[in-house]
C-alpha positions in Angstrom: -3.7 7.4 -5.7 -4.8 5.4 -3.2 -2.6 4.7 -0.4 -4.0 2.4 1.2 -2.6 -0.9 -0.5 1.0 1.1 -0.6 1.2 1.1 3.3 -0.2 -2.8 3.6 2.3 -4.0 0.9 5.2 -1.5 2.6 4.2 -3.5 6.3 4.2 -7.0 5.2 8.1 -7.7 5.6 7.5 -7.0 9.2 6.5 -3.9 12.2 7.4 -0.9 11.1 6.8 2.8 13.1 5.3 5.8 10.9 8.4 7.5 10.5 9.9 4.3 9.0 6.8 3.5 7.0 7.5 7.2 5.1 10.8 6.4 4.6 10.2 3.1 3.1 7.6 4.8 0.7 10.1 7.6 -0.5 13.2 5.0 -0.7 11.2 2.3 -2.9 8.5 4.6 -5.1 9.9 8.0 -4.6 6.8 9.3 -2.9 6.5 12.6 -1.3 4.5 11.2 2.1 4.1 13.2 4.7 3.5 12.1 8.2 0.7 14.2 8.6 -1.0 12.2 5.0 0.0 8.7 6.9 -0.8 8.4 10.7 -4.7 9.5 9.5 -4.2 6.3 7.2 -2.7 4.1 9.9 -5.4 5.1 12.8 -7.8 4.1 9.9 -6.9 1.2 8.9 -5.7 0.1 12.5 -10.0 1.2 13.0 -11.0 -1.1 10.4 -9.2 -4.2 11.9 -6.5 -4.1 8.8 -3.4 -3.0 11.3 -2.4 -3.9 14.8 -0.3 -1.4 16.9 1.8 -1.7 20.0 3.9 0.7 21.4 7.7 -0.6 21.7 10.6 1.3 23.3 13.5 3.0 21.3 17.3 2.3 21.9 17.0 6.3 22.3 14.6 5.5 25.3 12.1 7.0 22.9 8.5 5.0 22.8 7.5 4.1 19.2 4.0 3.2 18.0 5.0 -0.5 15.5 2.1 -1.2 12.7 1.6 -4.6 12.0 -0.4 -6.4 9.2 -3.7 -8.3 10.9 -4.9 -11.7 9.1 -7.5 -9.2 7.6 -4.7 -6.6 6.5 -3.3 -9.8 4.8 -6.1 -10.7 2.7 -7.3 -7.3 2.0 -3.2 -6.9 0.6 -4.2 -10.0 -1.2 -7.1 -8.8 -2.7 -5.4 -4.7 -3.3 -3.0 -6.8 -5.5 -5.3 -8.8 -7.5 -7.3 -6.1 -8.5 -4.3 -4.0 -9.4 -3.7 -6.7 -11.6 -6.6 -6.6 -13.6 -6.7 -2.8 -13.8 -2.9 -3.4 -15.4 -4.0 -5.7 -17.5 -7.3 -3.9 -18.8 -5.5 -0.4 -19.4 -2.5 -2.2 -20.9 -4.8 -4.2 -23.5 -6.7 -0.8 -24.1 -3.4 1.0 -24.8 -1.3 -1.6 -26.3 -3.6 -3.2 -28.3 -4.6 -6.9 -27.4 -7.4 -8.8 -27.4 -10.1 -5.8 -27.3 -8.5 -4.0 -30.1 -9.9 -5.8 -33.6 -6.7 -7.1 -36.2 -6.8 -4.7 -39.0 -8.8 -1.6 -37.3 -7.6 1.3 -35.4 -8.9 2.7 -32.3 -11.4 5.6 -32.4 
């Protein structure tokens, strides 16, 4: 699966810190993310110009590193979506039926 649009949809509501962005992740989809699977992902995608980072103090005193979706991280979330889309749509005509499957034949 690829994570990548996961962690630009999970930041577009606003900053989160890794730890937060796992938790997210498990509370809305159920997945098993370890922080040792994400922070490679953020430092990545922070590389490529997708996320911006700044480091914010803790009410524990505690510094955090917040992730933030760029401009580019918006329309590449943009983009993630719209080909999810498609893919949807192509495996649910292929497996429901629709317009590739002829009236009156059966799939091979």
């Amino acid at each position: 699966m690829e994570l990548r649009p996961l962690v630009l949809a999970i930041l577009e509501s606003r900053p989160l810190y890794g730890y937060e962005i796992v938790q997210r992740a498990r509370r809305r989809a159920n997945l098993k993310w370890e922080e040792g699977t994400l922070y490679p992902l953020l430092h990545r995608l922070e590389r490529d110009g997708l996320l911006a980072s700044e480091w914010r103090k803790a009410p524990s005193g505690k510094d955090r590193k917040y992730y933030s979706l760029t401009r580019k991280g918006k329309t590449a979330l943009a983009k993630d979506r719209a080909e999810w889309k498609e893919q949807v749509r192509v495996v649910s005509e292929i497996l429901l039926g629709g317009r590739h499957a002829k009236p009156g034949r059966s799939a091979p």
